[in-house]
C-alpha positions, 0 to 999 in steps of 0.5 A: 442501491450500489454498494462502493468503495474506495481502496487505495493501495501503497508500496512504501520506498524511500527512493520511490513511493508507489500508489495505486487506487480502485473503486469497488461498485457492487464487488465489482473493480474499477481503476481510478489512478496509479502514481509514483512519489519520487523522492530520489532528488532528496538527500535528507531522509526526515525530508523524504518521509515528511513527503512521504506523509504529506503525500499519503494525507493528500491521497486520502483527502482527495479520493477518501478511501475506505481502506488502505492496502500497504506491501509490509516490509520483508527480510532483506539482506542489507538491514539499512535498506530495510530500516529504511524502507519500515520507516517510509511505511510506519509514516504511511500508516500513520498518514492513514491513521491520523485519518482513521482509515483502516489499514491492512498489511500484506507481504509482498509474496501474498500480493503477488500470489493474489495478483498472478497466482505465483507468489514469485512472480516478477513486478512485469508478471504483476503489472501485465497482469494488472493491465489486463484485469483493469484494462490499464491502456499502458504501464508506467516505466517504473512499477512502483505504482503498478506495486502499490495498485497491486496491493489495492486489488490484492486487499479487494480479492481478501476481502472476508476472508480470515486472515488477510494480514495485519490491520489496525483500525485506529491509534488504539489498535495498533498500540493494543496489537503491538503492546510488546514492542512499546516503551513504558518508560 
């Protein structure tokens, strides 16, 4: 009896959403689509993460993956962008919560060195990597969705190992591993 699973990867952004899926049979990867949200044209913010949820809640309804994969934010040097960028990310999650799909974290150097090998490598060296281990016929113009199925492969090669990055697997959870930062006003 084949074991499956089915792994959807997301690179949040507020200006590009990208997403990538696979199929796991018998620990074995298989590419099922990669796809960018394109939010650009949007000028109100709450607009662009209502798109953002809603999209992530069709993504899981149509594919019904087992886990999702999500590039956590880093340090940048403009605060706005990177408010921005948690925020895009926060709704995602919680898409995948309000589905209860477990969901596990990984910061962009960790996805990078899973992929490539170099957690520097640039998102050219991530794709044509990608390309070549999924046998993906061409790559997108813009690498938000190669980004996001990066994610899905990165979170496919951590499986069992102990600590892939954060995860939480329901409301619960997340409040219990971040008791520290919530309001008990």
């Amino acid at each position: 009896m084949a074991i499956e699973k089915i792994i959807l990867g997301i690179d949040p952004g507020t200006t590009i959403m990208g997403f990538g899926i696979i199929k796991v049979v018998n620990k074995k990867m298989h590419f099922v689509q990669m796809n960018e949200l394109h939010l650009r044209k949007y000028e109100d913010p709450y607009i662009k993460l209502k798109l953002i949820y809603e999209r992530t809640l069709e993504l899981i309804d149509h594919h019904h993956p087992d886990e999702i994969a999500i590039e956590a934010p880093f340090y940048a040097k403009n605060v706005q962008s990177m408010l921005k960028l948690g925020r895009a990310q926060g709704v995602a999650m919680a898409a995948g919560l309000s589905r209860q799909v477990p969901i596990t974290e990984y910061l962009p150097k960790k996805i990078k060195m899973a992929i490539t090998g170099n957690g520097n490598a640039s998102k050219e060296q991530v794709a044509k990597m990608l390309q070549g281990l999924l046998g993906l016929p061409s790559l997108p113009k813009n690498l938000d969705s190669t980004d996001g199925l990066a994610a899905a492969v990165c979170h496919f090669y951590n499986e069992g190992k102990i600590d892939p990055g954060v995860r939480y697997t329901g409301w619960e959870a997340f409040v219990k591993q971040n008791a520290d930062k919530i309001n008990k006003k």
